[in-house]
C-alpha positions in Angstrom: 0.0 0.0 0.0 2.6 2.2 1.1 4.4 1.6 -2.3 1.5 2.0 -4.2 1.3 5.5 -3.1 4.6 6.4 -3.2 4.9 5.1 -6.4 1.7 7.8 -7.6 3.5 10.5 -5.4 6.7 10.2 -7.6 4.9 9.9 -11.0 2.9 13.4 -9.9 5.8 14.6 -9.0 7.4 13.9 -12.3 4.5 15.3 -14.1 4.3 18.5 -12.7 8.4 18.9 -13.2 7.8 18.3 -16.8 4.7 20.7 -16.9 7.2 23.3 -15.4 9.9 22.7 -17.9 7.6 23.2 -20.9 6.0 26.3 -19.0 9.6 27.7 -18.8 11.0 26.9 -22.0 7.6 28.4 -23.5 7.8 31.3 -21.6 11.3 32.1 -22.0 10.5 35.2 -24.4 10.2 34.7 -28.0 12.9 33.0 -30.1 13.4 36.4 -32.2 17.0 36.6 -32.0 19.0 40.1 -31.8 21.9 40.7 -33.8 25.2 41.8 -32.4 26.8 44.8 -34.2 29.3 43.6 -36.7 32.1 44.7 -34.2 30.8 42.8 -31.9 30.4 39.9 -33.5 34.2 40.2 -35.0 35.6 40.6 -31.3 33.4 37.2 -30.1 34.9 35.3 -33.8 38.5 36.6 -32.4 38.0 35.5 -29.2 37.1 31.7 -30.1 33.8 32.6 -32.4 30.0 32.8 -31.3 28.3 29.9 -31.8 25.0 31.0 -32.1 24.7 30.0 -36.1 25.3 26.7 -34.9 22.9 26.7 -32.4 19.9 27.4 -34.9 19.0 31.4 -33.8 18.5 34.2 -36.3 22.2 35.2 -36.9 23.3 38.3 -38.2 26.2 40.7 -38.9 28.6 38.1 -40.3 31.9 39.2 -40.2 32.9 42.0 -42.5 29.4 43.2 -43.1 28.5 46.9 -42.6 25.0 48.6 -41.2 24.1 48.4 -44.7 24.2 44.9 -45.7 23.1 42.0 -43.2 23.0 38.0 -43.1 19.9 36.2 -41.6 20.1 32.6 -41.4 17.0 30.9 -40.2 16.5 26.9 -39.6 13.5 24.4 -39.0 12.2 23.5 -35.7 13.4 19.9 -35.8 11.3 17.9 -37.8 8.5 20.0 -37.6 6.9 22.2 -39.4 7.9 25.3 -38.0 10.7 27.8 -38.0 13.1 27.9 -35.3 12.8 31.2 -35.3 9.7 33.5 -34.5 11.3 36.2 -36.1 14.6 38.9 -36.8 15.2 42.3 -37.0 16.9 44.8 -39.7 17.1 48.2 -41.1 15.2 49.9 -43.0 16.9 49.5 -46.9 19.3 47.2 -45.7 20.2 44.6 -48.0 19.7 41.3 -46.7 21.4 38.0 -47.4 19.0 35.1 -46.2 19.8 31.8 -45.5 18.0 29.3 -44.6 19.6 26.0 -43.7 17.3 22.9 -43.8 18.7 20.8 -40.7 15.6 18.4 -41.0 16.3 15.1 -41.2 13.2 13.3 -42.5 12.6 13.3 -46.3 9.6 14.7 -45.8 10.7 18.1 -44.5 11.3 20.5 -47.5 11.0 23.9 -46.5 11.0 27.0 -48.7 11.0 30.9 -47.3 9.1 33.3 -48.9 9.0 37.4 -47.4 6.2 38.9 -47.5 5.8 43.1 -48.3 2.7 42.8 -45.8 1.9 41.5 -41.9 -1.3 40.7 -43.0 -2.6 37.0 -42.6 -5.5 37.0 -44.7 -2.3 38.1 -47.7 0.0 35.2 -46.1 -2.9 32.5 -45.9 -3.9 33.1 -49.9 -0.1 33.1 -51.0 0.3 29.9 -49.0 -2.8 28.1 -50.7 -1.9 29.7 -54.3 2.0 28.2 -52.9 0.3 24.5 -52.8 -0.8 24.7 -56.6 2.8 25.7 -57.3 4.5 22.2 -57.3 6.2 22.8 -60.6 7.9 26.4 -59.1 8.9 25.2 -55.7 5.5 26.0 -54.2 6.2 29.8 -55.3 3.2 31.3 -56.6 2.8 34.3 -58.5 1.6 37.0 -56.6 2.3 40.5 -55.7 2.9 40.2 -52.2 5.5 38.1 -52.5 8.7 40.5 -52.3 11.8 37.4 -52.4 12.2 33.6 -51.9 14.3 31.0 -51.8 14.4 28.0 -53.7 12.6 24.8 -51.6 15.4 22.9 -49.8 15.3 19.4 -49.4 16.7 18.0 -45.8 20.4 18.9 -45.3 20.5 21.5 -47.9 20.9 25.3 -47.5 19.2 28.2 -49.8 19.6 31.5 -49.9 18.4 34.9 -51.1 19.4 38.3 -50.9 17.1 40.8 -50.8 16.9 44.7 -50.1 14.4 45.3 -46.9 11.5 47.9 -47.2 12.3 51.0 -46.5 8.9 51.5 -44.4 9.5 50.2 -40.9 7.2 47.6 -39.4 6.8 43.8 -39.8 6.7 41.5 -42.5 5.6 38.0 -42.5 7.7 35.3 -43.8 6.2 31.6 -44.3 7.0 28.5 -45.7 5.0 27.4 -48.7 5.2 23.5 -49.0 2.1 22.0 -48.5 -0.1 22.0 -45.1 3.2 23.8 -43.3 1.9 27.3 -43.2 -1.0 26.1 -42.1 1.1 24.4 -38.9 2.2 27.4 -38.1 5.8 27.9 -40.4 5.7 31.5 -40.2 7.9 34.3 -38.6 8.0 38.0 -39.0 10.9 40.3 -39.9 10.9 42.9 -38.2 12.1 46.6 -40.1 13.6 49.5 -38.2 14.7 52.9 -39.2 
């Protein structure tokens, strides 16, 4: 008897841990990563390098770039279909070199990124369902709002594009256009500044 409840004592115990450790690492803030000025980031690469590309965060200001150019690399969530990312941050008119690196490793995760010039999601739902007739073009539609893209990246692959960001601050979506993964929630927002 004694073990019985012991045994149930432990196993709640366990439970709520684990209910705390989700809580925590939900509520840790958003997974927008800031960038480090370029000097920074040169002083952390002299002293032994910044791992933070490695570890899957929005990374910018790659050594040698100035205010007016920028590298964003973004990553999947896993296996899932999701960005690692919620979102990053530039300047307005910056020119912007983004990668995305496909670290997936199931066949079925190919991911593209498309920017969109709008935060709207009635704009980023109809360019994600026009993206699923879009087979033959990557799952890149036509369509206006659509401002750059990368190719779609199989598992293990990187893509990039480089783009110029708008010169009106605010946010702008970017989703993913392969089939059913916008609709699970691969989207982020890029965030302009003046």
């Amino acid at each position: 008897m004694f073990s019985r409840k012991l045994l149930t004592l432990v196993g709640a115990l366990g439970f709520v841990l684990s209910l705390g450790a989700c809580q925590s690492k939900k509520s840790g803030g958003d997974k927008q990563a800031e960038s480090e000025s370029p000097k920074q980031e040169q002083q952390k690469q002299d002293e032994g390098g910044d791992k933070k590309g490695d570890e899957g965060s929005a990374q910018k200001g790659d050594k040698g770039e100035s205010p007016e150019k920028t590298t964003v690399t973004l990553k999947p969530e896993g296996n899932k279909m999701q960005f690692q990312e919620d979102g990053f941050t530039v300047k307005a008119g910056q020119k912007v070199k983004l990668v995305f690196n496909n670290t997936a490793t199931s066949k079925a995760m190919k991911h593209n990124v498309l920017m969109l010039n709008t935060n709207d999601d009635k704009v980023a739902a109809e360019v994600a369902k026009k993206g699923t007739k879009a087979k033959d073009n990557g799952y890149v539609p036509e369509h206006d709002a659509i401002m750059a893209n990368t190719s779609l990246s199989e598992p293990g692959e990187k893509v990039e594009v480089t783009f110029t960001a708008p010169e009106e601050p605010g946010k702008y979506k970017y989703i993913c256009t392969y089939p059913a993964h916008y609709q699970a929630g691969m989207v982020g927002v890029m965030t302009v500044e003046k």
